[in-house]
Structure formats: C-alpha cells, structure tokens
N, C-alpha and C positions, 0 to 999 in steps of 0.2 A: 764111419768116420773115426778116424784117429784122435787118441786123446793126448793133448799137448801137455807136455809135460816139464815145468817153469823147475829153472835153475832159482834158485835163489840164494847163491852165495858166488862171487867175484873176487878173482883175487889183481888186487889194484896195483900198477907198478907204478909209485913216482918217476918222473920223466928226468927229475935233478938230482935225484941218490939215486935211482932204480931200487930202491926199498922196495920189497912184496908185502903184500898183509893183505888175507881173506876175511872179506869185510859179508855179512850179511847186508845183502838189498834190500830197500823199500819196498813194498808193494801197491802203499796208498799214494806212492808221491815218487816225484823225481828226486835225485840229490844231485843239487848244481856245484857245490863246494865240497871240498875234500880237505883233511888237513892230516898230511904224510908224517907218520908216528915216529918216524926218524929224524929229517931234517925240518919238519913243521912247513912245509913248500902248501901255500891253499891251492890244489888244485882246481880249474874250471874246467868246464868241456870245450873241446877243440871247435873250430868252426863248422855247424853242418849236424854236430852229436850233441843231442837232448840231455845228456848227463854224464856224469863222471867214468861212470861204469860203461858206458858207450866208446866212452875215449881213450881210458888206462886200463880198463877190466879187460878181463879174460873170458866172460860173458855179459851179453847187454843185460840192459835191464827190462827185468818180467814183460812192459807193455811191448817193447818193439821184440821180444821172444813169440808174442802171441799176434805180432803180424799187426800191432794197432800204434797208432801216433801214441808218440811219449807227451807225459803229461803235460 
C-alpha cells in the first residue's frame, strides 16, 4: 500500500483583493475563519467546503487529503 503523503501548507487567495499568503494548516482541527493580511476580508468556507483551505487554498486540508470527513 502506498504511503499518503499530507501537504501541510496552502496557499490562500482572498476572493476580494486576490491577496496570496501561504499559510501552514491545522492538523488537529478545521479552520472555519480566515482573516486576509491585506484587506482584513474574514474569510468563511463556500457552501459544501468544511474550511477555508477547501474553499480559497490551493490544497485541502490534511483530513479530506487523507480521503476522511473534515472535522
């Protein structure tokens, strides 16, 4: 069997600047709010996506990488 191998850093684009910023993911938890270092926009997750890095990142986060429900 193959050994899954967890990103654990995402890089976030606010959806109201498009500001980038590679943010390390949680592991133990979800992170439902964001807060965009540019224009301060709180990110939430879109409808459907268990967290931020789901929604604006550029990789999910670690649970749904490893094929399990997000926290």
């Amino acid at each position: 069997m193959a050994e899954i191998i967890i990103e654990l850093t995402s890089e976030i684009t606010c959806p109201k600047c498009a500001h980038k910023s590679v943010e390390q993911m949680p592991t133990d938890a979800c992170q439902y709010f964001y807060d965009c270092k540019s224009c301060g926009e709180v990110l939430k997750p879109l409808a459907g996506d268990c967290c931020v890095y789901c929604s604006y990142g550029t990789v999910p986060c670690p649970p749904i990488q490893e094929g399990k429900a997000c926290c």
